[in-house]
C-alpha positions in Angstrom: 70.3 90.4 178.9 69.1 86.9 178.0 69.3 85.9 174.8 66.3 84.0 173.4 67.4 82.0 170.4 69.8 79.2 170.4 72.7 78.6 168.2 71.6 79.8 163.7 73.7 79.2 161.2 74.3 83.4 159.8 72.0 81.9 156.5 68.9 80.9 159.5 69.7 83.9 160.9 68.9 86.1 157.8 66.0 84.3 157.6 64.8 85.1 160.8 65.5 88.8 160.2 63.6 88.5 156.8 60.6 87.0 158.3 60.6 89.5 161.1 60.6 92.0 158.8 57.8 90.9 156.5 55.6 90.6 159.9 56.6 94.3 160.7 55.6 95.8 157.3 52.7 93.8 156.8 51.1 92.8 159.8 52.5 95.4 162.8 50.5 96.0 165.4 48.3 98.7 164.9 46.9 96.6 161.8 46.0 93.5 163.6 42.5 93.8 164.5 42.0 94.8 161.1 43.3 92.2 159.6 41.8 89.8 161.5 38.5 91.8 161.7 38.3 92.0 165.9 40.4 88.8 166.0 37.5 86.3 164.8 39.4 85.8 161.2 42.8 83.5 162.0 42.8 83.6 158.2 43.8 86.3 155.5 43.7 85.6 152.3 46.1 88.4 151.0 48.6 88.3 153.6 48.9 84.9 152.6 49.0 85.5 148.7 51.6 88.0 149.8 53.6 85.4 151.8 53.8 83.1 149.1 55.1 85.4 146.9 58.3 85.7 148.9 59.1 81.6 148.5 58.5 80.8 152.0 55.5 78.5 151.6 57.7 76.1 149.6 60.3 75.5 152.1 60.5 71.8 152.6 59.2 71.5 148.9 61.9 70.4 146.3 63.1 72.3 143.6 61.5 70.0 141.0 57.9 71.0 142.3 58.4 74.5 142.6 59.6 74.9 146.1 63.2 75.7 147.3 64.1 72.4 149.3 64.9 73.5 152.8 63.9 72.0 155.9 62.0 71.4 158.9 64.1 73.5 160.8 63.7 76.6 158.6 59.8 75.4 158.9 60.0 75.8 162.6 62.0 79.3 162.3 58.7 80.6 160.3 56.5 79.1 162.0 57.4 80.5 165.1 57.6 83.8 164.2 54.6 84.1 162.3 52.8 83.0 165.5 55.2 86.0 167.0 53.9 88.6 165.5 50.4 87.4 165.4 50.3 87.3 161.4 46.5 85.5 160.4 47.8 83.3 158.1 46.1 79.7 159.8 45.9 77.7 156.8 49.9 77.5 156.8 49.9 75.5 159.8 47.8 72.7 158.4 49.7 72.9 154.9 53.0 72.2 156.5 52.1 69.7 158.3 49.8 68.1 155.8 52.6 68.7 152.9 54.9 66.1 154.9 53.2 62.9 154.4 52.8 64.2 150.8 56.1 65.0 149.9 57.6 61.4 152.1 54.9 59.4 150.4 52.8 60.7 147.8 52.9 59.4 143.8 55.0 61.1 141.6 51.3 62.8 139.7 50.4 63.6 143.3 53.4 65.8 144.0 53.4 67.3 140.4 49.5 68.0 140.7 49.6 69.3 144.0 53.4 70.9 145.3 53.2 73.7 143.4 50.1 75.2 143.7 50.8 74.7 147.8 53.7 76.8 147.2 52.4 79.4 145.4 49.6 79.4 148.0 47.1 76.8 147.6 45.9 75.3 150.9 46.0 71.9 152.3 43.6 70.5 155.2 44.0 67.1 157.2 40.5 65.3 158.2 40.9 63.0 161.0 38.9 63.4 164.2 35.6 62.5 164.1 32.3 62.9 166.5 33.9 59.7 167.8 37.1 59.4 167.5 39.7 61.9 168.8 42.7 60.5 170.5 42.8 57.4 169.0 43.5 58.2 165.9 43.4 55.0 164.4 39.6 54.2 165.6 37.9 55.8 162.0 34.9 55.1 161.2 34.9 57.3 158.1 34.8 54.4 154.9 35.8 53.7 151.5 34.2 51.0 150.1 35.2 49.7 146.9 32.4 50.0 143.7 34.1 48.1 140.8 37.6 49.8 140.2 36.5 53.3 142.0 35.9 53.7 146.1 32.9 55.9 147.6 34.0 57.3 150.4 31.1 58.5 153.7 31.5 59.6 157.0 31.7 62.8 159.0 35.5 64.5 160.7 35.0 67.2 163.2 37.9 69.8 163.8 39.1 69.8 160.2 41.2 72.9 160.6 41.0 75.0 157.7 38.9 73.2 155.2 37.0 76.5 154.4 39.9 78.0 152.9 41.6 74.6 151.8 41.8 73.4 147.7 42.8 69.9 148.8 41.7 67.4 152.3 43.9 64.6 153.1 40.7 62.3 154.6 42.1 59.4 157.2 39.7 56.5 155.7 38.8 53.0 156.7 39.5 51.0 153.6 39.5 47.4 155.6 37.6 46.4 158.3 39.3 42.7 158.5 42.3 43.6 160.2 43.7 45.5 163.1 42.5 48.9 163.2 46.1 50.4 162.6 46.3 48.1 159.2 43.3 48.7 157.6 43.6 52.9 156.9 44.2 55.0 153.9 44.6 58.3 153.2 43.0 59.8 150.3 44.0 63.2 148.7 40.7 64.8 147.3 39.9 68.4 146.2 37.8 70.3 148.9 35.6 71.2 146.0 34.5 67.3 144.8 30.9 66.6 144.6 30.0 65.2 148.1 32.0 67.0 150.0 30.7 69.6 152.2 31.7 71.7 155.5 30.6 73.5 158.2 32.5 75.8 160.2 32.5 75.9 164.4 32.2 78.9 166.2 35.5 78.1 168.3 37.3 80.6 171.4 40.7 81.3 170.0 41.8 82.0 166.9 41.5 79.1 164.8 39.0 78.2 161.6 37.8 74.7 161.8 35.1 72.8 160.1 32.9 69.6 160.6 33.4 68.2 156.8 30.8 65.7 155.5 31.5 62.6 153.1 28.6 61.5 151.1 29.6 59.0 148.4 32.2 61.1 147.2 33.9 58.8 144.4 37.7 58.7 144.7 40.1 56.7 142.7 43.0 54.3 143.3 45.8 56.7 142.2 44.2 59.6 145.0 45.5 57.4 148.1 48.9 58.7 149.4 51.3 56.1 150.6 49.2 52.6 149.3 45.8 51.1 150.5 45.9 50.0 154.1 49.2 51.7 154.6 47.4 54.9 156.0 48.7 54.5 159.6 52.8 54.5 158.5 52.3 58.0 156.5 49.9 59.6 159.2 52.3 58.7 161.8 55.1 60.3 160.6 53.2 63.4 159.9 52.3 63.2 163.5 55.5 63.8 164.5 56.4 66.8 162.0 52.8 68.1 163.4 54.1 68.0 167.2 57.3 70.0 166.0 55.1 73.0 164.4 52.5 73.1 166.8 55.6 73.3 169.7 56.9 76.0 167.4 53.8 77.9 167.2 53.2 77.7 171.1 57.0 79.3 171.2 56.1 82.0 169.4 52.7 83.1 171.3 54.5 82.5 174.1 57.1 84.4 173.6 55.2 87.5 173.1 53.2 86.8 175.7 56.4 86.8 177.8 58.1 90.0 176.2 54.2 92.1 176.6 54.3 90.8 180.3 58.0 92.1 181.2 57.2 95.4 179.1 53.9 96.1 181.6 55.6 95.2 184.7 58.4 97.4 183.8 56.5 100.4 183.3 53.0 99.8 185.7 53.8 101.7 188.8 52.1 100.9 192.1 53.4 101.6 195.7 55.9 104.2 194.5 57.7 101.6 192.1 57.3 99.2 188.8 55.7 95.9 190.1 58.4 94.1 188.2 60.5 94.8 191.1 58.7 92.8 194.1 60.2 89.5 194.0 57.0 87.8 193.3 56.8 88.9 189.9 60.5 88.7 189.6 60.6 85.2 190.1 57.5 84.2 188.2 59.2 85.7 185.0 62.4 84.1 185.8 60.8 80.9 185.6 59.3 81.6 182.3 62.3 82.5 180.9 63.9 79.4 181.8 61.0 77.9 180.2 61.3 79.6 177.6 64.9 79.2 176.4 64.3 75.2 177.1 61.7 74.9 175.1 63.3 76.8 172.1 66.4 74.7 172.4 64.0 71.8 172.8 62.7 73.3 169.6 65.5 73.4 167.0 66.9 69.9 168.4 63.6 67.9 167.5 63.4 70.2 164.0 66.8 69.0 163.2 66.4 65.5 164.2 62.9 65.2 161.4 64.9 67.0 159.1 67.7 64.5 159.5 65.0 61.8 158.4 65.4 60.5 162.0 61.6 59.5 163.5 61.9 61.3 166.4 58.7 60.1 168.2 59.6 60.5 171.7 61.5 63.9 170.8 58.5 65.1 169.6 56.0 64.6 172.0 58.3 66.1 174.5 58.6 69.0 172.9 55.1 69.3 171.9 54.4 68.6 175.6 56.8 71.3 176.8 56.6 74.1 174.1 52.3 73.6 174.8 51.5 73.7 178.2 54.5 76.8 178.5 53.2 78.6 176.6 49.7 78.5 178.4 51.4 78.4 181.6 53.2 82.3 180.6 50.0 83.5 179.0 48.3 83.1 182.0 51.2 84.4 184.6 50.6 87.3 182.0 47.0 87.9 182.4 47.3 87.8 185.8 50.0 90.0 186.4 48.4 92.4 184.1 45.5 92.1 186.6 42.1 93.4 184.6 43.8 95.2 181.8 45.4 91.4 181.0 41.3 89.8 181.1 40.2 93.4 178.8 39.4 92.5 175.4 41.4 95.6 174.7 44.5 93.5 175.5 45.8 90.9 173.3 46.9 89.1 176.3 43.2 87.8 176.5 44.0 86.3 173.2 47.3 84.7 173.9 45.3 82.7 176.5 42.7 81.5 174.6 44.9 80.4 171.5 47.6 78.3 174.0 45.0 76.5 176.2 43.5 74.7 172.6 47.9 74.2 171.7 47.8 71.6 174.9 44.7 69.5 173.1 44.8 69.3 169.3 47.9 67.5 167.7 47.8 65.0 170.5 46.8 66.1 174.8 49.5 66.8 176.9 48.2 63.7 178.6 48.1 62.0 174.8 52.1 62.8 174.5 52.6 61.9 178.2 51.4 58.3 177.0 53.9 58.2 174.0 57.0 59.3 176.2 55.9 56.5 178.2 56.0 53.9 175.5 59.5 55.2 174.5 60.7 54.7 177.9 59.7 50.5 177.5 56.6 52.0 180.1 53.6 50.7 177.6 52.7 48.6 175.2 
């Protein structure tokens, strides 16, 4: 039988097997639509108060701030089987990836105000998008303008991904209009809960929470930017890239399952006197998923332990965002159809596998976005 995992170290390996059996006891299958109420909540809060309690939320976090200083490839591990077995716990995704520009670049009072409350389960959200701006990311309108020795901060972000459950927003920010674009950004790290702020959250088809959050004057101070004035673009970049790495981990995991449901059915369905899963047809179409599949998890743990190296890893990245994405829609939808109606039921989950990996292949950069910034690796573009 093919083995789906590359090479762990026996102490990633217990971790694995710990995870799996955290998702087992506290989110098996028979639960789920409980737990996410019909599958319209992607968030719960006690499965996540539960999930901080066993450490895991604070894996890339030092010691010092009350975390247990591992790295992104032990990040990528959870992720992926989180997204596995299904667990609702959304707000983790935009922690991590949040977390990273934090912990490379934020002030010494930032980390010690905010690191350990994240890892014993506070909630982080990223605000970029806006009603005009998506894929170029550095186009924000949203402003800071200075008042004296304080900045007011307006605008509107669409798609802030958890902001209804978050206790801090990292906003992308215009803080100079006088130079290029890329040069004149700044992040600022404000609590969700600051007078000004405000959200609104979007009815959306898969299973993610996400919010249009308002800026009205909100007063912010020098010491809440993370990484220096103007020097937004640097820190959001490299986030970027640890962002690419746990979405492509997240589309392993979904489509994974996806995989292991499909080759379950075609095993068992019987038509014309036989399982389907022995006409060639079927046969080959999960062949090629698995070789998919085992790519893209190689793809996977090479890119996680590049970034937790300290290497860049841009190009790495987008490939493997690219690849683990547009997979994992590709085998949810070889799924639904070889499921045939019981795969487009709501009573299947396969239905949901679908919906949740065709949004994996637009936010955190297109396919067509990451396409573009292989190119420029390759000396293709500017």
């Amino acid at each position: 039988m093919l083995t789906f995992r590359g090479k762990l170290t026996p102490e990633q390996s217990a971790f694995v097997e710990a995870v799996d059996g955290f998702c087992q006891r506290e989110c098996p299958p028979h639960k789920l639509r409980e737990l996410t109420k019909g599958g319209t909540v992607a968030h719960n809060d006690e499965l996540y108060a539960k999930l901080a309690s066993t450490g895991w939320l604070g894996l890339t976090i030092p010691e010092e701030y009350g975390g247990v200083g591992g790295t992104l490839s032990e990040v990528a591990l959870l992720t992926e089987r989180l997204a596995y077995h299904r667990v609702p716990v959304g707000g983790y995704l935009t922690t991590v990836i949040t977390l990273q520009a934090l912990i490379k670049y934020g002030s010494e009072e930032q980390k010690r105000a905010v690191l350990p409350g994240v890892a014993a389960g506070d909630i982080l959200s990223i605000a970029i998008t806006e009603p005009d701006t998506g894929s170029d990311a550095a186009a924000v309108k949203t402003r800071a303008r200075k008042v004296g020795s304080r900045w007011q901060l307006s605008g509107e972000k669409t798609f802030t991904s958890n902001a209804n459950h978050a206790r801090w927003v990292l906003v992308v920010t215009r803080t100079n209009t006088e130079v290029p674009k890329h040069q004149g950004l700044s992040l600022f790290l404000l609590p969700m809960d600051r007078r000004g702020i405000s959200f609104e959250r979007l009815d959306m088809l898969g299973h993610i929470d996400t919010n249009i959050t308002r800026y009205e004057d909100v007063d912010a101070g020098d010491e809440e930017i993370v990484g220096g004035i103007d020097q937004g673009w640097r820190a959001l970049v490299r986030g970027l890239n640890s962002e690419r790495l746990i979405i492509a981990a997240e589309a392993l995991g979904i489509g994974q399952r996806a995989f292991d449901e499909t080759l379950r059915y075609v095993k068992e369905r019987r038509q014309f006197g036989q399982p389907i899963g022995r006409f060639q047809a079927l046969q080959h179409g999960l062949a090629e998923s698995a070789a998919k599949l085992l790519s893209t998890r190689l793809l996977v743990e090479h890119t996680a332990a590049l970034l937790s190296s300290g290497e860049p890893a841009p190009g790495e990245a987008s490939i493997t965002k690219l690849q683990a994405t547009e997979t994992a829609k590709e085998v949810a939808l070889q799924g639904m159809q070889f499921m045939g109606g019981m795969g487009y039921s709501m009573e299947s989950e396969m239905q949901s596998y679908v919906r949740d990996t065709l949004v994996m292949t637009i936010f955190g950069g297109t396919s067509q976005i990451q396409k573009n910034i292989i190119a420029a690796q390759l000396g293709l573009s500017d």
